[in-house]
C-alpha positions as CSV (number, residue, x, y, z in Angstrom):
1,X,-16.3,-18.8,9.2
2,X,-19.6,-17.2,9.2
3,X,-20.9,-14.9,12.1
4,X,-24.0,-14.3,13.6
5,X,-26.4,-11.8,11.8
6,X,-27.0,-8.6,14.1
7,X,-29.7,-6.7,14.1
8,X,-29.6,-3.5,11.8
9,X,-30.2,-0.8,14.0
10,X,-27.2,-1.9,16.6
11,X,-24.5,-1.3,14.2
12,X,-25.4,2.2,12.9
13,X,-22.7,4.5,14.2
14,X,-22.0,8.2,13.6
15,X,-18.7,8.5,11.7
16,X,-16.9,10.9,14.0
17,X,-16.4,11.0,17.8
18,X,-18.0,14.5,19.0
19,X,-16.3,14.1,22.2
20,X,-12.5,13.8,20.6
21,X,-13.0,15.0,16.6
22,X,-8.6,14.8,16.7
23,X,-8.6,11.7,18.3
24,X,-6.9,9.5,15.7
25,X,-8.6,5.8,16.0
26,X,-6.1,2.0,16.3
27,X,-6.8,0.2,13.5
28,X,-10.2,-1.7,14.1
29,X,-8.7,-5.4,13.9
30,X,-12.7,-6.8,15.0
31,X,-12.7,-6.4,11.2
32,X,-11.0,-9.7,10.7
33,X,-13.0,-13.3,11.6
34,X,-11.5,-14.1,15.6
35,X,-8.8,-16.7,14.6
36,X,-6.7,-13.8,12.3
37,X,-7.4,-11.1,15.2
38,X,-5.3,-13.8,17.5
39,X,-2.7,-13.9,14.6
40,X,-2.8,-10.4,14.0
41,X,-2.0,-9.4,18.0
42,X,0.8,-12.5,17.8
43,X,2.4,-11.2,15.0
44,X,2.4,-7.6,16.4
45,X,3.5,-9.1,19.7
46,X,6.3,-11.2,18.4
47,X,7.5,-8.2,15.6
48,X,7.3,-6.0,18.0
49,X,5.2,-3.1,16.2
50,X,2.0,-1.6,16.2
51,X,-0.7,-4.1,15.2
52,X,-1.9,-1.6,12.7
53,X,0.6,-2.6,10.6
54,X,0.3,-5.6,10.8
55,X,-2.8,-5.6,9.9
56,X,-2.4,-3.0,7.2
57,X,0.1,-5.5,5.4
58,X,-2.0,-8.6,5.9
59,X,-5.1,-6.7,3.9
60,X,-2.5,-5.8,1.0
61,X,-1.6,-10.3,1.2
62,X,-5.2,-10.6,0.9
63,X,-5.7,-8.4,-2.0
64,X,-3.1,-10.0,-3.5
65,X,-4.2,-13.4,-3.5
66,X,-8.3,-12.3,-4.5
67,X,-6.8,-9.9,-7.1
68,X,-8.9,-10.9,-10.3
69,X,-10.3,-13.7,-8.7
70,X,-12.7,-12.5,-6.5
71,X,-14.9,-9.0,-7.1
72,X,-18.0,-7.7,-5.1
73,X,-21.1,-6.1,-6.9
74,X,-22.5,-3.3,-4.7
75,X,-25.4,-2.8,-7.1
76,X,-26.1,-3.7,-10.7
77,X,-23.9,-0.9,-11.7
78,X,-21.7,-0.9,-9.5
79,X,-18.6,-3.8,-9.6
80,X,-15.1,-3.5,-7.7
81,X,-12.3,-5.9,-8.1
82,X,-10.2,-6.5,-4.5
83,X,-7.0,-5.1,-5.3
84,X,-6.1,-2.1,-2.8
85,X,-3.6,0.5,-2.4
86,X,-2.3,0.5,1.6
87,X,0.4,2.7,3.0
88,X,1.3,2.5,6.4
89,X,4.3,5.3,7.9
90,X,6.6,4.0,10.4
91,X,9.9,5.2,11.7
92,X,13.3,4.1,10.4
93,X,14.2,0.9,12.7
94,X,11.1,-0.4,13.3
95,X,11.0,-3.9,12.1
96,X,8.9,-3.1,9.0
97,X,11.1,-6.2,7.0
98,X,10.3,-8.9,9.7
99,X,6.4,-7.9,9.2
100,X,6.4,-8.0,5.7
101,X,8.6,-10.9,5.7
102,X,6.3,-13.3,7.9
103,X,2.9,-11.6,5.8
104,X,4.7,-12.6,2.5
105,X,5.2,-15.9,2.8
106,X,2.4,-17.8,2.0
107,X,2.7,-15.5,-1.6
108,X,7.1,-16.0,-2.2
109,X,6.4,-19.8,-1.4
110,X,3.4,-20.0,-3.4
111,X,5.5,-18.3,-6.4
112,X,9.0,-20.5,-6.0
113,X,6.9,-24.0,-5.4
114,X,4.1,-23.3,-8.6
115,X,7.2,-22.2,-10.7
116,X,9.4,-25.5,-9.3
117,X,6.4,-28.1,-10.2
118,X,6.1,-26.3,-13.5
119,X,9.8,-26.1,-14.5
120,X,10.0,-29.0,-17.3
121,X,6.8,-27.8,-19.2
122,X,7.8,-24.4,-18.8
123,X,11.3,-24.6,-20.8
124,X,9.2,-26.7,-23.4
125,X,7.0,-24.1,-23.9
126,X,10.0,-21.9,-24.2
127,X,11.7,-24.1,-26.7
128,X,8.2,-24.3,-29.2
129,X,7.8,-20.6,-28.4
130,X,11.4,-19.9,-30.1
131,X,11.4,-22.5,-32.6
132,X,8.0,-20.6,-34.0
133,X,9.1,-17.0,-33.6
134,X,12.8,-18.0,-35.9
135,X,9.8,-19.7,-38.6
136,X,8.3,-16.5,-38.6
137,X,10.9,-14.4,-39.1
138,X,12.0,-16.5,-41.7
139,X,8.4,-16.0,-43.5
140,X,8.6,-12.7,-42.9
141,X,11.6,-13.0,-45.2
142,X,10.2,-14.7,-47.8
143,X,6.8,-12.5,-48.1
144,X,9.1,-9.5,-48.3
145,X,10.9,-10.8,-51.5
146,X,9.7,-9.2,-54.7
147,X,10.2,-12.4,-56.8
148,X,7.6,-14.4,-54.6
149,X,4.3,-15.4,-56.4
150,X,0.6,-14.6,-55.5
151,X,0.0,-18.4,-54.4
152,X,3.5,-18.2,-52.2
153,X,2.3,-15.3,-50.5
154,X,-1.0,-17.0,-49.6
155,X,0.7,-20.1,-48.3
156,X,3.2,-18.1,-46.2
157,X,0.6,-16.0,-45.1
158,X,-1.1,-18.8,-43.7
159,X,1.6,-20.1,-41.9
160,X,2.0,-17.1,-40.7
161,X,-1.0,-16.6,-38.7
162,X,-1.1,-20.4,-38.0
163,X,2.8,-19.3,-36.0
164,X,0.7,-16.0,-34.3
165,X,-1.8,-17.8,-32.9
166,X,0.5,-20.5,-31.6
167,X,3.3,-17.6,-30.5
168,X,0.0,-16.4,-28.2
169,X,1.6,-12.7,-27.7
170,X,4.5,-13.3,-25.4
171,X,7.4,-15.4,-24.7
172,X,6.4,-18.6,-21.8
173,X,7.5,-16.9,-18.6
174,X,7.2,-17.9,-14.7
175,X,4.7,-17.3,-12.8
176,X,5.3,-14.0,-10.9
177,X,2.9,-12.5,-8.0
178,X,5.1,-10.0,-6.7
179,X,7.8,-7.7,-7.6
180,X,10.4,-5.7,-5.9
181,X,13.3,-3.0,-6.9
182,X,11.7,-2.7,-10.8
183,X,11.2,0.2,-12.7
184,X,7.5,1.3,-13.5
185,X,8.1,-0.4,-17.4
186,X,9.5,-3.9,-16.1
187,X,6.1,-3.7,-13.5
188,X,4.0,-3.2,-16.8
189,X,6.1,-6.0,-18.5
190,X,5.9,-8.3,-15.3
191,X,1.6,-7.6,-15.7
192,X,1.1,-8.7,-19.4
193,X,3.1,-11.3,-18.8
194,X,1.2,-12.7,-15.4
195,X,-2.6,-12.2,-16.5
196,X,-2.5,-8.4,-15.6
197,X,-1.8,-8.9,-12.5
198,X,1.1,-8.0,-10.1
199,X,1.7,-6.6,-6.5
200,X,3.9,-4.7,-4.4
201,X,4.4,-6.1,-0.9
202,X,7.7,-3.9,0.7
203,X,9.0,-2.6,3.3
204,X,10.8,0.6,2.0
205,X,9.1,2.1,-0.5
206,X,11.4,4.9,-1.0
207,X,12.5,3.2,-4.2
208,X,9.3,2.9,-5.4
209,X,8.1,5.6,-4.9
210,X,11.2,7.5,-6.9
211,X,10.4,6.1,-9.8
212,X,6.7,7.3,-9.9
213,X,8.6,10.5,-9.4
214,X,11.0,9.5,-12.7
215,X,14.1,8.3,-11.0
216,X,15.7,7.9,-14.4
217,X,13.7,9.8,-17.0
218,X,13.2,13.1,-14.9
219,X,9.2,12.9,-15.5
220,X,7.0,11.2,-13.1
221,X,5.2,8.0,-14.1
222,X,2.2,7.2,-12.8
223,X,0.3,6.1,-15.8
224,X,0.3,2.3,-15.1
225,X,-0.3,2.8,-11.4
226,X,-3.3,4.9,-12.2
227,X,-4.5,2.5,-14.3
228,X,-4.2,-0.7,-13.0
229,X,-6.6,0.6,-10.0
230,X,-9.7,-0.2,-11.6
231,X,-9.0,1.2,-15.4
232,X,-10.4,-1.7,-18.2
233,X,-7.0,-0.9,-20.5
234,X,-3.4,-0.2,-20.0
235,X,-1.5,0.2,-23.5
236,X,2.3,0.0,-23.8
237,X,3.0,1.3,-27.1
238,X,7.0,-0.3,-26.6
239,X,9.5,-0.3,-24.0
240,X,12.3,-0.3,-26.5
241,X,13.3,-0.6,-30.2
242,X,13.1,-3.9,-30.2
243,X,9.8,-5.4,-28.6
244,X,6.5,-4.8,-29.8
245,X,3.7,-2.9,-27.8
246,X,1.6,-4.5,-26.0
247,X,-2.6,-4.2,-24.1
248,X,-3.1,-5.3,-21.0
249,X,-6.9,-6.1,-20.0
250,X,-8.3,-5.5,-16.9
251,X,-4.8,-4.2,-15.5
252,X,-5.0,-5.0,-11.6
253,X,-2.8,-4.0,-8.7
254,X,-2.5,-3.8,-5.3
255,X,0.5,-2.1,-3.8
256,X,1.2,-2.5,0.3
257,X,3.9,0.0,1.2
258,X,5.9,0.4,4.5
259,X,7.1,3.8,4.3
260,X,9.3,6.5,6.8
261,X,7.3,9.7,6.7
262,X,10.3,11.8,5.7
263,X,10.1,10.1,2.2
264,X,6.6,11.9,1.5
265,X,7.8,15.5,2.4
266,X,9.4,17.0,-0.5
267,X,7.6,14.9,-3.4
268,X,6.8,16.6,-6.9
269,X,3.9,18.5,-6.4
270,X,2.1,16.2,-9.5
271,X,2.1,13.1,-7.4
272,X,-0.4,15.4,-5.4
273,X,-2.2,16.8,-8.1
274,X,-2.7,13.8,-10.5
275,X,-5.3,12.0,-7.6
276,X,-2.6,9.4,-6.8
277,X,-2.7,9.6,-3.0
278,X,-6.3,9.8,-3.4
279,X,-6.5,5.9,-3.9
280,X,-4.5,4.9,-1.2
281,X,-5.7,4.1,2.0
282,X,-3.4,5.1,4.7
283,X,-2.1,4.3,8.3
284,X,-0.7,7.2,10.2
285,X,0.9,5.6,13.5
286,X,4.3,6.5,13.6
287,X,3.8,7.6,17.5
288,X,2.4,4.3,18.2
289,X,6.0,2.9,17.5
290,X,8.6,1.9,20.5
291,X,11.9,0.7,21.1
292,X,12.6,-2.6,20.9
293,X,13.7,-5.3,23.5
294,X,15.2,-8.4,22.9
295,X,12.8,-11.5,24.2
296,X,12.4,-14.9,23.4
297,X,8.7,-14.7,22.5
298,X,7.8,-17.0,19.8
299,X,5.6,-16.9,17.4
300,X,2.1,-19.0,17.3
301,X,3.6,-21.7,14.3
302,X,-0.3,-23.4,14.3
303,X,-1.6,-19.8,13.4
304,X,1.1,-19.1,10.9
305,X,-0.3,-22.1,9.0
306,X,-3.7,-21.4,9.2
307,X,-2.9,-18.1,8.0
308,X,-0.9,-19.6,5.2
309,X,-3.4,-21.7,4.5
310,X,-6.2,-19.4,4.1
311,X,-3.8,-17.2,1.8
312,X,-3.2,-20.2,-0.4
313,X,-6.8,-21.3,-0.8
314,X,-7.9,-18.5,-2.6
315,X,-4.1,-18.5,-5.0
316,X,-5.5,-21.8,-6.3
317,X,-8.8,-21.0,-7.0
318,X,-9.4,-21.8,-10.5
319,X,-12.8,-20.2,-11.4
320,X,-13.5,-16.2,-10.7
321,X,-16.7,-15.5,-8.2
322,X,-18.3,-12.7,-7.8
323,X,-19.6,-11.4,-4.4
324,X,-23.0,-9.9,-3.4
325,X,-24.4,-8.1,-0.8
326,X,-27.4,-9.9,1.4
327,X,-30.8,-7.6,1.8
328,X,-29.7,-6.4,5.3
329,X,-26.2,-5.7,4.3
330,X,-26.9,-3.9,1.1
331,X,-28.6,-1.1,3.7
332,X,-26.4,-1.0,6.2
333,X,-23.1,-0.4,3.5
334,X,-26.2,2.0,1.9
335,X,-25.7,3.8,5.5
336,X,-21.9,4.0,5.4
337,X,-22.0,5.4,1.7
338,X,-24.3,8.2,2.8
339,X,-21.9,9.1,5.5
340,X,-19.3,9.4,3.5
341,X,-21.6,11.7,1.8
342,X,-22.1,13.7,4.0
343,X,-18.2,14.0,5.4
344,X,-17.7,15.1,1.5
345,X,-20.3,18.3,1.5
346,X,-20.5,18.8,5.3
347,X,-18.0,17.7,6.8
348,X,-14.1,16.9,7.0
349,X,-13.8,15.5,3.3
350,X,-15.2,18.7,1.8
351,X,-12.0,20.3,0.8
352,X,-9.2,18.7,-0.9
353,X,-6.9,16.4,-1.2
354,X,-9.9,15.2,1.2
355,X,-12.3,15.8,-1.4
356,X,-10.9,13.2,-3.9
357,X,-9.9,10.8,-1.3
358,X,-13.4,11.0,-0.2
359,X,-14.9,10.1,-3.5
360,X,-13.2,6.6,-3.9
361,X,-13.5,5.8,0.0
362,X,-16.4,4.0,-0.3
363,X,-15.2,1.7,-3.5
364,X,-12.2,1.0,-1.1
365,X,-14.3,-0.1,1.9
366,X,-16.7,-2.4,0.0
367,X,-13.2,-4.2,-1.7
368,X,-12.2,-4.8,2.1
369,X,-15.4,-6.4,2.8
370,X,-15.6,-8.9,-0.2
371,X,-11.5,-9.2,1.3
372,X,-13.1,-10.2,5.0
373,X,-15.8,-12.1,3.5
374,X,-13.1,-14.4,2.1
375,X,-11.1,-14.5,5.1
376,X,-14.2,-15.7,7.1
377,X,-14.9,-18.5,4.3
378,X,-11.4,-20.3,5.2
379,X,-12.3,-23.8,5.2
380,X,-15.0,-23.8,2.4
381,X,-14.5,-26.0,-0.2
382,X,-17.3,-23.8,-2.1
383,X,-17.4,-20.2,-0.3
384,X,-20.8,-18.7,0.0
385,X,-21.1,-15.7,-2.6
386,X,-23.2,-13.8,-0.6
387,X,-21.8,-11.4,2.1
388,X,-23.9,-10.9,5.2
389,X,-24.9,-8.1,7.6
390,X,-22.2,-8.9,10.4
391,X,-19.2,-8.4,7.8
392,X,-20.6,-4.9,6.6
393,X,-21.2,-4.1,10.3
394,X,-17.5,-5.1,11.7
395,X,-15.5,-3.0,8.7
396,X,-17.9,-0.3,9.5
397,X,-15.4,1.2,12.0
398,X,-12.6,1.5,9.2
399,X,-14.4,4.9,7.5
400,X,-13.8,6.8,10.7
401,X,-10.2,5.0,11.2
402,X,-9.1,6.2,6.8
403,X,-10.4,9.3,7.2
404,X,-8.7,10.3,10.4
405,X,-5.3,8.8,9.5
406,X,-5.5,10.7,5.8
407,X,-6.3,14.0,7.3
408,X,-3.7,13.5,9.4
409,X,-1.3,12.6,6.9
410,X,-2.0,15.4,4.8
411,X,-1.6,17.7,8.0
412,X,2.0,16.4,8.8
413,X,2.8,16.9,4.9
414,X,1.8,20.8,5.1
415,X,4.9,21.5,8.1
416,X,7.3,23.2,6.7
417,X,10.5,22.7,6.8
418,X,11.4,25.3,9.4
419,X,8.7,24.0,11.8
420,X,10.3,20.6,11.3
421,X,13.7,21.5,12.4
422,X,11.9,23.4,15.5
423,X,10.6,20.5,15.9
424,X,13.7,18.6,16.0
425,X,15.4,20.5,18.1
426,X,12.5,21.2,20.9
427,X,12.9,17.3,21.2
428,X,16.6,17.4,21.5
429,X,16.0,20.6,24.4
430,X,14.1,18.5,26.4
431,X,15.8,15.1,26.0
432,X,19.0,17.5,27.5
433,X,17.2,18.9,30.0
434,X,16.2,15.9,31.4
435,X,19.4,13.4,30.5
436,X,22.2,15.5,31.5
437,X,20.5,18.0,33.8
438,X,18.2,16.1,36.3
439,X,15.1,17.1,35.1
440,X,15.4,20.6,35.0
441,X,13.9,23.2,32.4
442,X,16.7,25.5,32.0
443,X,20.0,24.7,31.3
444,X,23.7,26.2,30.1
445,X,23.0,26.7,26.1
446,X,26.9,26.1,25.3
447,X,26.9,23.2,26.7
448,X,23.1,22.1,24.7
449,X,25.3,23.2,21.6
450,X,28.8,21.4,22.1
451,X,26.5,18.1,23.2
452,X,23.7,18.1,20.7
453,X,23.9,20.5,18.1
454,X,27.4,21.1,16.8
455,X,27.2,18.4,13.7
456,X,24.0,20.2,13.3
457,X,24.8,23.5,13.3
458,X,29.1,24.1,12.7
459,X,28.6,27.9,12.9
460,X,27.4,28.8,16.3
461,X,26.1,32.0,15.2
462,X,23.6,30.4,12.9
463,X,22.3,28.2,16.1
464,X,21.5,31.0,17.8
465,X,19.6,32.8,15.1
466,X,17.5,29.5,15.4
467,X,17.2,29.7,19.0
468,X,15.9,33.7,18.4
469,X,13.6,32.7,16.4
470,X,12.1,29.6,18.3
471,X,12.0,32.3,21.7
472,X,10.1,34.9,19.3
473,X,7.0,32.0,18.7
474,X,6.7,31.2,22.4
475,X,9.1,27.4,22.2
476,X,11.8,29.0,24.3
477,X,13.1,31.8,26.2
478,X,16.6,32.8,26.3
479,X,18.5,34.1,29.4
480,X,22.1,35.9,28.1
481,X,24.4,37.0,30.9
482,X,27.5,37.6,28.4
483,X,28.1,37.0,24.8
484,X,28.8,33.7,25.3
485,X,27.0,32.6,28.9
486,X,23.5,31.9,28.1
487,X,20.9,29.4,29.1
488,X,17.9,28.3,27.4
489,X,14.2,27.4,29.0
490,X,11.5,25.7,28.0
491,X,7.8,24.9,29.1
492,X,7.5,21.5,31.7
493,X,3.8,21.4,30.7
């Protein structure tokens, strides 16, 4: 639905809070028109999970759905198509399936009801599509006999392309929006197949995520993800002996991931280096996450439905449209790119991985703008084109919300190991201290050990080399009284 213009000057924000430059922001879920912030808090309500995540997965359903169908023009020059990248971290246990399941479905049932309507024409097209590759190969026989004359050759060879044109490139396949457990060459055969388009909406990504690191071949493969960000080509020279390479145009995807933190600490250090993480916007709000409860609460079904509904209306577009920026808007995104400037040579973003990050940052934000736009036409039988001041001025907040979750990302991947297990076990100290000992802040160490850290730690001796060291950086102090009597203590504050 469209919103009320506002006036320029109200919506012109510095980029970072002065007050609290660590604070790290909740996802800005104003973004969205008022009937999908209601959804949004239900489904986080319901789901029980942080309505960043929510809200992170519903963009990547968006994107999906507007993925070469809808693109913004910033300027004359510059075009982006809608596809994004989103990663959001969260804990092992947390539901991350039941969010992706109820953001999905509007897509899977798209998928299984377009491929159920279209099942008899499909096998049809199958059948003609075989008939004419066995006539060609049987041409291809004849034109490679040495006996055959000059006007046989011209008459096969015009079969021949007559069969090529009609063959079209590729086997008849069904439609396919999403994929799931595939390797990175199936996902490029999946794309040619389905326009050169595809997404990846999951809630484990540790899969995935192997196989850009080369699972199978030992070599990472990132080429086609890379690519089909906003690259005009992807070749496939051939996936095996047998089929034939292949181009795709205009490869487009848009990956939603769902991922535990632990999966991103020991990756090779070329999915780093090769600007991969760079195009992926990121939601760092693992401590937002709590235990569950078992409730009855159910879910808003009339929301669902308009949010199905608003998915599927722009799946069956037919024609492409491209989005433009009004007058007022075109100034106030014009204010948000300069900031971003300025983050890159003054401020946070001036050093990498920030650096690169930084540099496609604004791209990203003006994709999730023509994506809002979209959301606010629901209802249009023909959607304005033209994106107005109020949508520039409500995703304005989501620069300051990227940028703080990325550097904070990148800050939890440079731990080391050792501080990690510190870490670890500092938590384990203090959930000891206050379970099994009342509250108190020093406590017998043997029995810390037998209860908490023998699976850990089977040789005592090596525990305690542990506990030396945590005591020599300021995390403990260690009270011994015999070899085997000691306590340990920790800060209350």
């Amino acid at each position: 639905m469209g919103r009320k213009k506002l006036n320029n000057e109200e919506n012109i924000k510095p980029l970072r809070d002065e007050e609290n430059p660590l604070e790290i922001p909740d996802f800005p879920i104003t973004i969205f028109p008022k009937w999908l912030q209601t959804y949004c808090e239900n489904v986080a309500h319901t789901q029980q999970v942080p309505t960043d995540m929510v809200a992170m997965m519903m963009l990547s359903c968006f994107s999906t759905a507007c993925m070469k169908k809808i693109s913004i023009e910033v300027s004359p020059n510059w075009k982006q198509d809608l596809n994004l990248y989103l990663l959001t971290l969260a804990p092992s246990g947390t539901n991350k399936s039941g969010v992706v399941k109820v953001l999905r479905k509007p897509i899977t049932d798209y998928e299984e009801n377009y491929n159920i309507s279209n099942h008899s024409d499909l096998q049809q097209k199958k059948s003609d599509w075989r008939t004419a590759t066995n006539q060609l190969k049987e041409i291809e026989k004849e034109l490679a006999k040495p006996t055959i004359s000059d006007k046989q050759s011209q008459t096969y060879k015009a079969k021949r392309n007559l069969l090529i044109e009609q063959l079209n490139g590729q086997e008849p396949t069904e439609m396919r929006l999403l994929c799931d457990d595939a390797t990175i060459e199936v996902m490029a055969k999946l794309m040619h197949e389905n326009g050169g388009k595809l997404a990846m909406i999951e809630a484990e990504g540790h899969g995935f995520i192997q196989k850009l690191q080369g699972q199978y071949s030992g070599t990472s493969n990132l080429d086609l993800v890379l690519k089909s960000d906003e690259d005009p080509t992807f070749r496939v020279d051939r996936i095996n002996s047998e089929r034939k390479g292949f181009l795709i145009k205009n490869p487009r995807m848009t990956i939603g991931l769902a991922c535990q933190p632990s999966i991103f600490k020991n990756l090779k250090q070329e999915l780093h280096g090769t600007g991969l993480f760079a195009r992926f916007l990121i939601s760092n709000s693992t401590h937002k996450f709590k235990a569950r409860k078992l409730n009855n609460d159910k879910p808003d079904e009339l929301a669902q439905k308009n949010y199905e509904r608003s998915i599927k209306q722009i799946l069956t577009r037919k024609n492409e449209i491209t989005l433009k920026l009004a007058p007022d808007a075109y100034d106030l995104f014009n204010e948000i790119f300069n900031g971003i400037q300025n983050e890159l040579f003054n401020g946070d973003l001036m050093n990498e991985p920030g650096k690169s990050f930084g540099g496609k940052l604004a791209g990203r934000i003006a994709r999730i703008i023509g994506i809002v736009h979209m959301m606010e036409q629901t209802g249009y039988a023909s959607p304005s084109t033209e994106i107005n001041l109020e949508t520039v001025a409500h995703c304005q907040p989501l620069v300051e919300y990227f940028i703080s979750h990325k550097l904070s990302f990148h800050a939890n991947l440079r731990e080391t190991e050792e501080e990690r297990l510190y870490q670890d076990i500092m938590k384990k100290i203090i959930d000891f201290g206050t379970t099994f000992e009342s509250g108190k802040n020093e406590f017998d160490g043997s029995a810390f050990y037998q209860k908490r850290m023998r699976r850990l730690f089977p040789n005592v001796n090596k525990f305690k080399e542990v506990l030396q060291a945590m005591q020599k950086k300021g995390l403990i102090h260690l009270r011994h009284y015999t070899n085997n009597k000691y306590t340990i203590k920790y800060n209350l504050e």
